[in-house]
N, C-alpha and C positions, 0 to 999 in steps of 0.2 A: 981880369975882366969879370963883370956880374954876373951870375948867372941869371940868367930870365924863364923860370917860370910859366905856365901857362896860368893868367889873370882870373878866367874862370873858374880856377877851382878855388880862388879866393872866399866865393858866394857861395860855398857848399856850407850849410848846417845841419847838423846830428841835433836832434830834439835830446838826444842821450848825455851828447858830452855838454850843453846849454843845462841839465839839469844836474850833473854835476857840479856848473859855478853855481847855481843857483842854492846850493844848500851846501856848497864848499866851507862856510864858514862855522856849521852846526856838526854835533854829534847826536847818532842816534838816541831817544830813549833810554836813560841806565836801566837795567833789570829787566830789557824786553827784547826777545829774541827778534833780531832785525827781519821785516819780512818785504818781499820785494813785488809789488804789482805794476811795476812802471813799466816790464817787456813782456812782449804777446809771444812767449817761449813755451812751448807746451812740456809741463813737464811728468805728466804721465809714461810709463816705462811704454818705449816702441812695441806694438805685435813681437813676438819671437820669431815671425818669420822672414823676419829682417836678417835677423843675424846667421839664421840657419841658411837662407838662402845664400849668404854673401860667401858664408863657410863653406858653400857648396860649390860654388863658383872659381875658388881661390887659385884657380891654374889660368885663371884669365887675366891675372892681374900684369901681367911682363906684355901685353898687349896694347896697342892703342885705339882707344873705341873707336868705333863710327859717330862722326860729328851727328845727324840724324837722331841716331837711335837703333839701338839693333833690333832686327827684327822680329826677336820676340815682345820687347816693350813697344815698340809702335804698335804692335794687335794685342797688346794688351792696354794700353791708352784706348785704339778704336772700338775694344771690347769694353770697357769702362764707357765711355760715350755711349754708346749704345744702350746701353743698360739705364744709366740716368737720363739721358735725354733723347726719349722715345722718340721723339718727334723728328729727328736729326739723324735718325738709323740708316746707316749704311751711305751716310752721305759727304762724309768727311774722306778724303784719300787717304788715307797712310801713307803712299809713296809722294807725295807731295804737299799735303796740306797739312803734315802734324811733323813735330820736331821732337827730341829731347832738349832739353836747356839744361845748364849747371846751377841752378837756381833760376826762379820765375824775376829776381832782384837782375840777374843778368840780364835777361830778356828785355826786360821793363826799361832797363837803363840803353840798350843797341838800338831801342827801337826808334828813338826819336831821331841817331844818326841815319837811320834807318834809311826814315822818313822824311827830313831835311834836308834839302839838298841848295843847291848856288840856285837852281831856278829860280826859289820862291825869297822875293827880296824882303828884309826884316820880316824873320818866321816868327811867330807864337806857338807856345803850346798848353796847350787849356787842360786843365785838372781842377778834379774837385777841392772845396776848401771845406773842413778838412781834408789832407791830404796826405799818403806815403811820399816820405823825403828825396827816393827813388826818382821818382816822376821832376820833381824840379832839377835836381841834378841834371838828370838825363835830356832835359827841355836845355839846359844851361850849358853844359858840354858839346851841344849839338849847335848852339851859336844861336839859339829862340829864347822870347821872353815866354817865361811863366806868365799866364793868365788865369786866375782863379774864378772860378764860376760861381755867381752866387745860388741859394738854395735858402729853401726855408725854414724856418729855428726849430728849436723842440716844440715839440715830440718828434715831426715828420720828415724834417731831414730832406727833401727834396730838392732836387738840381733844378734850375732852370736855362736848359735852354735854350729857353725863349730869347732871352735877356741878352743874347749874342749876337752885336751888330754884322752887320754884311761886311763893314772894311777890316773886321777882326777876322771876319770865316775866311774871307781872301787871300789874309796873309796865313791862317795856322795851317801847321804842316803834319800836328799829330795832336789826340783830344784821349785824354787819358781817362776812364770810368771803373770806379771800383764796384763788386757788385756780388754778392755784400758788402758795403763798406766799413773801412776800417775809418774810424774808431764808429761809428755808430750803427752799424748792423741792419744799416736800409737796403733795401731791395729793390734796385731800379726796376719801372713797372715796365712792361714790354712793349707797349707805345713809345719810352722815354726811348731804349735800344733801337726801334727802327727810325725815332728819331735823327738822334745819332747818324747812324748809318748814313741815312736819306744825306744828311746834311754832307757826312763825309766823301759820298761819291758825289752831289752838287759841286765842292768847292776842293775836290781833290786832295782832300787829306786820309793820311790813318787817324782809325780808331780802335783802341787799342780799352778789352775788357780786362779788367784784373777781376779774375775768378776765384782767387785763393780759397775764399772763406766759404766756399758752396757748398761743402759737408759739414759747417757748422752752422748746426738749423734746429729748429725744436719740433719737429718731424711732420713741418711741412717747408719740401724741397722748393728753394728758391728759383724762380724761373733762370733759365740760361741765354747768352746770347745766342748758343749753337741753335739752340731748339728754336728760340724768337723765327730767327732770320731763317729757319729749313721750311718751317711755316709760311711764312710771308714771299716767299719765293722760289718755285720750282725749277730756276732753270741753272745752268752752269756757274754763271757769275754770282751765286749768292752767298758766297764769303769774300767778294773783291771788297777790298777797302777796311777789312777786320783781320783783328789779330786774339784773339781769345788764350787765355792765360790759366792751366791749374800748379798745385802744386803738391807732394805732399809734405812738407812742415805740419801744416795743421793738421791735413785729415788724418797723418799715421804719425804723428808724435816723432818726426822724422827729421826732424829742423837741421840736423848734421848730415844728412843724406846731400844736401843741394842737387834737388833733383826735382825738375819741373816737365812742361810740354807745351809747347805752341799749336795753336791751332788757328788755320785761315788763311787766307788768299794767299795764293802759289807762290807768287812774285814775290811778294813779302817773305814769307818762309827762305825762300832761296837766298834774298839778299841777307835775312840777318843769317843764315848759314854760311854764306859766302865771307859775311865779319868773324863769325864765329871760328871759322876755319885757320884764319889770318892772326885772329891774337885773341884768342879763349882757351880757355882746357872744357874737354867733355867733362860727361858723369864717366867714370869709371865700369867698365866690361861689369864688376861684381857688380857693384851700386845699380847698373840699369837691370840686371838681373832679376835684384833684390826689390826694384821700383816697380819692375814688372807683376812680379809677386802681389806686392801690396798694394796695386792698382787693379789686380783682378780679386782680388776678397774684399765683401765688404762688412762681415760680419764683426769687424773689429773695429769698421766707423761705428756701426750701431753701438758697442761697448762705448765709442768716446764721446757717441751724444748724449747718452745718458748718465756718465758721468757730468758732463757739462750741464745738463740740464738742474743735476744736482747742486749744482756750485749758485747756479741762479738761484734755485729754490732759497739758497743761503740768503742771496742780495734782496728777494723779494720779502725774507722776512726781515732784515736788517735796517733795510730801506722802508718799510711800510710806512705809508702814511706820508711820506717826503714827497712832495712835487716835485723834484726836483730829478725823481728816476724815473727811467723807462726799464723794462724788459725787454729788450732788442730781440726781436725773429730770428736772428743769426749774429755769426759772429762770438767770441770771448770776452766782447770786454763791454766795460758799462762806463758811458759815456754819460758823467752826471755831473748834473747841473749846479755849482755852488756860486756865494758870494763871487769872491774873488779865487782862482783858479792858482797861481802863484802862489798866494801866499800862503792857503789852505796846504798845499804841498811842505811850505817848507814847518808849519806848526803839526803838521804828520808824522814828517822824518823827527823832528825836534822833541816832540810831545809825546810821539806813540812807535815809536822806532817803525814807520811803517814807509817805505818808497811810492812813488805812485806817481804819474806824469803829468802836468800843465796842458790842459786843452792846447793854449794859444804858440803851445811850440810845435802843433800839430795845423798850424793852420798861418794865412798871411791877413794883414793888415783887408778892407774893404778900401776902396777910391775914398770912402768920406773919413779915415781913418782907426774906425771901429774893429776889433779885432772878435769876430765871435767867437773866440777858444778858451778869451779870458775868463768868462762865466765857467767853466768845467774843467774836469779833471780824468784822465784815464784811467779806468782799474782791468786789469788785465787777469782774468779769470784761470790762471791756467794751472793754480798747485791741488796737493793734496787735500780733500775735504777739511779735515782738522785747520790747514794752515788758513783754507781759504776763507774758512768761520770767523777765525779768532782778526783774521786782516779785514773782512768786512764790517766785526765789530768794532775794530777800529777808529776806522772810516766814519760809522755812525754817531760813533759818542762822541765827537766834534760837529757836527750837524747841527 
């Protein structure tokens, strides 16, 4: 008898393995050491208090954590909150309103099961375009169409929306905002957030911040949703209908850790821990340990912004003069503007032994069939000075 499948993971794309075929046919560069800018991997050595911490920990390992979060990294989560977003002090629960996640990727993907349920007949789920691959999955797995938001072209990068009819807010059941976003390093303004919100208790959906990218900034700290909304609303209900998302991948060079935190309305929190419970693995007793650690120092993001800023400084000289670049306020990677987005990739890998990703695998088709991702290319800022030079000059001397 056949085996059957579930359909929907048919429609699952990796922007990763598409840029595989796409240059399947080519060899690097002879004579040029291959360099890779297509994944936002940071590859800066972790703090040492990672490993110290873990090595300290090592008699917890025959243990099985608490789904939550143990009690030292929840107040060390609420102590990191607190610290970055003044505004939001002491107003987030720990015993309810903050999670651990095994990665933010986790989170981001349960939430739209979350979220969607038999009530709401043909659900949507709205994300921005560009967008993490995450978020469509997760819309697609959960039985919702992807709907992509439109937003405005370079430089500014802005969501709209406005642009969001009444018979679409009706049916979406979760609206996915990145912030910074990946790949272009915009900064929802804080109207746009209480938008959002506004909109999401109107018509009964989640909304759901991805915060990844918030300690990477050029040392002015990007607003948060926490802070937005603790502002805008004194009273109990003002995380109902939000789900706020960090991680540290980026901010501690920690990408192996999978170790994030939820932050937001009760109900929410419980239910994706109640999934979580059912068919997920925790972070590891050491790993939240070691999480904990590296969410209450942050003398060690300071070292990895100024490395970062470094790595810019490279692109802004590289780039000089091209209209075609911006220097993003946050974020790693530089979301630049070319002819054709495709092809520039594959005469990179072929020409200059150099990797680098297609805007348009980062993003879907528009209703009139236009694809704005085609125009650009990802470069993902995250090696050592030396490499990230010789990759940016790269880049240039095809321009």
């Amino acid at each position: 008898m056949t085996l059957h499948l579930n359909e929907r993971i048919d429609q699952f794309e990796s922007p990763f393995r598409r840029l595989d075929a796409l240059i399947a046919d080519l060899q690097p560069a002879p004579g040029l050491t291959p360099i890779l800018m297509h994944v936002g991997e940071p590859q800066d050595e972790p703090p040492a208090l990672l490993a110290q911490t873990v090595a300290a920990n090592a008699h917890d390992w025959n243990r099985y954590p608490p789904s939550l979060g143990t009690p030292a990294f929840l107040a060390a989560v609420a102590g990191y909150l607190d610290r970055r977003y003044p505004g939001a002090r002491g107003r987030v629960r720990p015993d309810r309103e903050l999670s651990s996640v095994a990665s933010t990727r986790e989170a981001l993907f349960l939430a739209a099961s979350v979220a969607i349920g038999q009530a709401r007949p043909q659900p949507v789920a709205l994300m921005p375009n560009p967008f993490y691959q995450t978020y469509r999955a997760a819309a697609i797995m959960a039985g919702a169409t992807p709907v992509y938001l439109p937003q405005s072209g370079f430089p500014r990068f802005e969501i709209d929306l406005d642009a969001i009819d009444e018979a679409t807010l009706a049916r979406t059941g979760i609206l996915y905002l990145c912030s910074p976003s990946n790949p272009e390093g915009q900064v929802l303004a804080p109207e746009r957030m209480r938008q959002a919100v506004a909109l999401a208790r109107r018509h009964g959906f989640l909304v759901v911040f991805d915060e990844c990218y918030a300690e990477l900034h050029d040392g002015h700290p990007p607003v948060g949703a926490l802070e937005v909304l603790a502002q805008a609303d004194g009273s109990a209900g003002w995380l109902d209908n939000v789900l706020v998302l960090h991680s540290l991948s980026k901010r501690s060079s920690a990408a192996g850790m999978r170790s994030g935190f939820v932050a937001g309305d009760a109900r929410v929190v419980a239910a994706l821990n109640k999934v979580r419970l059912n068919g997920t693995a925790c972070t590891p007793a050491p790993l939240q340990a070691a999480a904990a650690a590296l969410w209450s120092d942050d003398a060690h993001v300071v070292q990895m912004r100024e490395r970062l800023a470094a790595r810019f400084d490279l692109a802004d000289r590289h780039f000089a003069g091209y209209a075609g670049y911006r220097r993003p306020p946050c974020g790693f990677f530089v979301w630049l503007r070319v002819p054709d987005g495709a092809a520039l990739t594959r005469r990179l890998w072929a020409e200059r032994a150099l990797k680098v990703l297609p805007g348009e695998y980062l993003t879907q088709p528009a209703p009139d069939g236009r694809n704005s991702g085609r125009e650009f290319i990802r470069l993902a800022l995250v090696q050592p000075l030396p490499v990230a030079d010789e990759g940016l000059a790269r880049v240039a001397s095809l321009l």
